[in-house]
N, C-alpha and C positions, 0 to 999 in steps of 0.2 A: 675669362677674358675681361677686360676693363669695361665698363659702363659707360658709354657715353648717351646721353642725352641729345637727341638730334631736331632741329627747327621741322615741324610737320611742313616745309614749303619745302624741304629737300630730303627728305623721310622718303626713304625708297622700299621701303618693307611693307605697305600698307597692307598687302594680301596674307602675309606670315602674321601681321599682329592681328587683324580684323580675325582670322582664321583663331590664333591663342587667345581672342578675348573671349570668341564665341565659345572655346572649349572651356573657359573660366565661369559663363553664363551656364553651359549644360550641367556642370559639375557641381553647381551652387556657390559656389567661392566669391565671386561677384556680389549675388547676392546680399551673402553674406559680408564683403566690405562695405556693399554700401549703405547697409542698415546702420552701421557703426558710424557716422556722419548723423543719421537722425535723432543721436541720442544726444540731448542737449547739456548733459548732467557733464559729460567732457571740459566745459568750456573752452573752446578752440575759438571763441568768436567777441572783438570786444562790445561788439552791437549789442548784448547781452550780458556782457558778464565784469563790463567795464576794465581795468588796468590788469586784472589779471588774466582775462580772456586777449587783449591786446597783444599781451606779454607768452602769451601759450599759442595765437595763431599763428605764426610761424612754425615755430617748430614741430607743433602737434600737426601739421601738414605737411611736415616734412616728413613725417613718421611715417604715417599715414599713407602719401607715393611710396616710401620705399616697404609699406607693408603690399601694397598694388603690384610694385613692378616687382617683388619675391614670388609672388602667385603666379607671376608673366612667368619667370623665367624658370620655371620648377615646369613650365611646357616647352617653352624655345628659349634654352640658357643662351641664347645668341643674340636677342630681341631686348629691348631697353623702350622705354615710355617716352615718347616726341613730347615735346613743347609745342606750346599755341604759341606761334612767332605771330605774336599782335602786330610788330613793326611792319614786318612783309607780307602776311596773310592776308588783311588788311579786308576782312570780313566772309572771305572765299571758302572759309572751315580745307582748308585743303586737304584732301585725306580724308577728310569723316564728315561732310556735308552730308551725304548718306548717311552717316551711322549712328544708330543715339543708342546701340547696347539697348540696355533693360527700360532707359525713358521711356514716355508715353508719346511725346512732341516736345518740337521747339517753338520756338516764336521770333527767331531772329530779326534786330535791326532797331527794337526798342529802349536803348538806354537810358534815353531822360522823356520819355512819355510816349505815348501816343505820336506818332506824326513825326518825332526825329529818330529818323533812320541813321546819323551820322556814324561813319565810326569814332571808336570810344579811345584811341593811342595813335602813338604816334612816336616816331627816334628820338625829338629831341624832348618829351614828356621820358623814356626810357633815361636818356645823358640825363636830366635832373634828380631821377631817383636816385640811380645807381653813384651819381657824385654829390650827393648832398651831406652836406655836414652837419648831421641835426644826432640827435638822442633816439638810441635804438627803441625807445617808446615812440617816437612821433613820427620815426621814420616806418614801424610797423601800422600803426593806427594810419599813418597816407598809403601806403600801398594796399592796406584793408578796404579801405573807403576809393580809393579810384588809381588801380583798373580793376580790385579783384569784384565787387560790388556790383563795378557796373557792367564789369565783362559776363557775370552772372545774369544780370537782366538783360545786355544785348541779347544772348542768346535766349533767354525766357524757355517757357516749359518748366520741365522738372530741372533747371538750371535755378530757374528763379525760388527752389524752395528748398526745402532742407535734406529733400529727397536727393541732391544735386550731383550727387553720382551716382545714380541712373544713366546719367549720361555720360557717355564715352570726354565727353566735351571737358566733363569735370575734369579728371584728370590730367588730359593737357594745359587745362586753362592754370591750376594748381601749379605745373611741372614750371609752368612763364614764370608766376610769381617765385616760384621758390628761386628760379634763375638769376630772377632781379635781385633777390635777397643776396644769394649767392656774391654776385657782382659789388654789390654794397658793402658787404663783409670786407671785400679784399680792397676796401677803399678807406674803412675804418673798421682795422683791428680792434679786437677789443672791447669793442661796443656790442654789448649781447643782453638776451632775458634774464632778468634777477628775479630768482623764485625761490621757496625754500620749502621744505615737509612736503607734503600732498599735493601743491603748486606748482614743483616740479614736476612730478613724475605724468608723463603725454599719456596717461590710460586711453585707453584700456590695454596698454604694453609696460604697465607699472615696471617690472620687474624686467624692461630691459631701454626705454628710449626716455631722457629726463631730457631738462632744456638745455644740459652744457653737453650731456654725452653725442646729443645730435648735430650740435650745433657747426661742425665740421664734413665737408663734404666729401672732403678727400681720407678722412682719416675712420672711416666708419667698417674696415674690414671689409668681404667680402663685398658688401653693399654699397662701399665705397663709387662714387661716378663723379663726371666732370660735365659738362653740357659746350656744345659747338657754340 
């Protein structure tokens, strides 16, 4: 059946996925994806690895969900991975306030220090990503840097380190961003990661996910998904 992607504020499955994440957690599979995030040698991040880390954060997290929601749905091929609706959630964790999976703790509410509890988005921060006419570098390097950044440190815990999917959080928080990306895409065609040899290829899936072959949401075969 088709994939859809649904806003964790109207995600009516909570007890079917908390249930498949837990059986992901007994099995090891969890685990094991979210060691692969700790490994820095990837570069998926441009805070470290500068234009080409920039230019692989996207897409190498894109992989990376759909290597998560494969593991989902190999228990409930019927269940698909919510998005952190930052717009409407609007700090509530809806769905998974309760649940951090393998983390240890959070730390919710600190995104620019000590003492500001604000939240970090907002609609009309979403309408400027999603329509802006800039270069698919600058436009990845802003949505790195704020909301994925700081939506990592609002939540704090094992969100704020490289450990970051530990937390159940990761994953939706990822699922938003990729949304937004998603949304941008279909605003400006064409505008995508230029990478070539080793650059491309989103390891540790060399031999099957590069930055052009992912770079489609709808055209990825069975993994193929669309988001509410």
């Amino acid at each position: 059946m088709p994939i859809v992607r649904e806003s964790n504020v109207s995600f009516e499955r909570w007890n079917d996925f908390r249930n498949a994440v837990n059986d992901m957690i007994n099995n090891g599979t969890y685990g094991e994806l979210a060691k692969i995030h700790a490994n820095m040698q990837h570069r998926m991040h441009g805070r470290w690895h500068g234009n080409v880390g920039v230019q692989r954060f996207l897409p190498w997290h894109r992989a990376y969900l759909i290597a998560f929601e494969r593991e989902l749905r190999k228990i409930d091929d019927t269940l698909s991975l919510p998005y952190w609706d930052w717009e409407n959630d609007e700090g509530r964790l809806d769905g998974f306030v309760n649940f951090l999976a393998i983390a240890s703790r959070r730390n919710t509410g600190q995104p620019l220090g000590p003492g500001n509890r604000r939240w970090f988005f907002n609609s009309q921060q979403a309408q400027d990503l999603e329509n802006s006419n800039i270069s698919y570098l600058s436009f990845s390097q802003d949505l790195e840097v704020w909301p994925h950044n700081v939506g990592h440190s609002w939540v704090g815990g094992d969100m704020a380190t490289m450990s970051s999917p530990n937390d159940i959080a990761f994953w939706l928080h990822h699922a938003a961003i990729d949304r937004l990306w998603a949304r941008w895409q279909t605003n400006n065609p064409g505008k995508r990661a230029v990478l070539s040899e080793v650059d491309e290829k989103l390891d540790p899936w060399d031999n099957e996910f590069t930055v052009d072959n992912i770079d489609d949401i709808s055209n990825l075969g069975p993994d193929s998904y669309s988001y509410t």
